[in-house]
N, C-alpha and C positions, 0 to 999 in steps of 0.2 A: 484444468482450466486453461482458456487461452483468449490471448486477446487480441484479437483480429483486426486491426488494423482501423478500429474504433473500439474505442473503452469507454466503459462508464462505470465508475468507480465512488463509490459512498463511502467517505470516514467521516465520523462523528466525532464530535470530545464534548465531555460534560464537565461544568467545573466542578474540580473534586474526586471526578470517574477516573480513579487507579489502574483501570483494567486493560490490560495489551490490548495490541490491535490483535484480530483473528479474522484467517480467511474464512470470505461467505461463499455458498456454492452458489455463487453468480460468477461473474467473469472480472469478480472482483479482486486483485490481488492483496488490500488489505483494507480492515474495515472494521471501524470500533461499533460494539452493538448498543451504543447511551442511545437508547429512541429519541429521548428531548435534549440533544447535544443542541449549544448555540451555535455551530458552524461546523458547513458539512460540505465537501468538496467533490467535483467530480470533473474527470475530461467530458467533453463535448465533440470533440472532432480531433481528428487525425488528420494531416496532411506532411507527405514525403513526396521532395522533389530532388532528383539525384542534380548535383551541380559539379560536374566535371569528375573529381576522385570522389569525392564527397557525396553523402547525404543529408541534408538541411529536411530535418524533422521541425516543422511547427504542431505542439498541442493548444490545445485553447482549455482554459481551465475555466468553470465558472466555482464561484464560492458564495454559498447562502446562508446569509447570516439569521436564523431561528430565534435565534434568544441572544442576551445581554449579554456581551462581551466585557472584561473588566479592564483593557487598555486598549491601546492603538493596534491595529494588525500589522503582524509583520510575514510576509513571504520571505523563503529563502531557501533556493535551490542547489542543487547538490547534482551533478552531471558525474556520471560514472567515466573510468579513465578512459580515455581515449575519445571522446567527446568533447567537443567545445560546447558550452554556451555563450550565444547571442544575444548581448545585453546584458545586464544586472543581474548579478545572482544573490544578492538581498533586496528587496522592493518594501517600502512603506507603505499598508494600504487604508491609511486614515484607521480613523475609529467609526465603521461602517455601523448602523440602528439595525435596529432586528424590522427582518423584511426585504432587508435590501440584498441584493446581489450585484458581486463586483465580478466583473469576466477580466484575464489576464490572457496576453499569448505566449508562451516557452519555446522559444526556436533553438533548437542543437543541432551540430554539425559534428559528424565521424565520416570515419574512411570508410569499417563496417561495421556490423553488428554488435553493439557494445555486449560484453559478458555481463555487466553487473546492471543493477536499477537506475534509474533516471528517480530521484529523492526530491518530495516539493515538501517543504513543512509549515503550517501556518502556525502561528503562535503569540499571544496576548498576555501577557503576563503581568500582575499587578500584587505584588505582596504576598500574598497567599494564594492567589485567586488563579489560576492557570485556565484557558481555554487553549488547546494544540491539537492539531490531526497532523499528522504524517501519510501523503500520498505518494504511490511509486509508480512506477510506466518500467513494462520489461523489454522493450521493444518485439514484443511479438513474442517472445520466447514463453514459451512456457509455465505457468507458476509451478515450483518446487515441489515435491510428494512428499506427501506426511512418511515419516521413517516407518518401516513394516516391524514386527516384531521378529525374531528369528527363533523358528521355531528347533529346538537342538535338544531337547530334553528326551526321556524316553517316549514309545509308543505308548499310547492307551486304547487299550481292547476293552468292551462292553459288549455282554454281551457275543462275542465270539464275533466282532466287529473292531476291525482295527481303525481308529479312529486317529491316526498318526501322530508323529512328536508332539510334544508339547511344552510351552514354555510359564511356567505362571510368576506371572508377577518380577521376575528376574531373581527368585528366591531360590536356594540351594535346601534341596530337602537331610534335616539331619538323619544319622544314623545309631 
């Protein structure tokens, strides 16, 4: 997966929805699957303008609010090291109605390529009641590979077909 220079990114949260985020095979780097989540986030635009050592990354985020929220929304962003953000890195954003969409813009500033994520987290919290997405921006790089199994165990032949190492389960067979 990669994200070229325009992302568009779908997290959900449903209150109550326990379940990680997981990558979708879109160009999503992360993304919860509550279909009727009440707020769902995603970039809009990408723009990088290099200013002298620096590059001044603005995202535009919009956020759609679906269903009933149980307090006030809160943004708060999280800039990987070597990054500044530009302006506030907690924001209030009202107690938005269901329907409505609030568009925000994220300006960061590095020298280059940051290593780690660009982190936005929305979150409303009220007693019990939790509605939260968490969205990331990798600057271009790459989303991480699932780990492969290592296949180290003996051959399996079938059939007088060698059907190579094999690993199951990570279990040691007794003897």
């Amino acid at each position: 997966m990669r994200c070229n220079h325009f992302c568009t990114i779908l997290v959900g949260a449903l209150l109550g929805c326990a379940r990680a985020p997981e990558p979708l095979a879109s160009a999503s780097p992360r993304a919860q699957s509550c279909a009727d989540a009440p707020i769902t986030a995603r970039w809009t635009a990408e723009h990088k303008q290099p200013t002298g050592t620096q590059t001044r990354l603005r995202l535009d985020l919009h956020i759609d609010v679906q269903g009933r929220i149980p307090a006030p929304l809160r943004l708060t962003i999280h800039a990987p090291e070597g990054a500044v953000l530009v302006g506030a890195d907690t924001r209030d954003l009202g107690h938005p109605s269901p329907g409505a969409t609030v568009a925000e813009v994220i300006e960061v500033e590095y020298p280059s390529t940051p290593t780690k994520d660009l982190v936005v987290e929305l979150d409303a919290r009220e007693g019990d009641e939790v509605a939260h997405v968490t969205l990331t921006h990798r600057f271009g790089r790459p989303a991480p590979a699932a780990p492969m199994p290592v296949f180290s165990g003996p051959a399996v032949v079938i059939g007088g077909v060698d059907l190579g190492p094999v690993q199951i389960g990570g279990l040691r067979a007794h003897r």
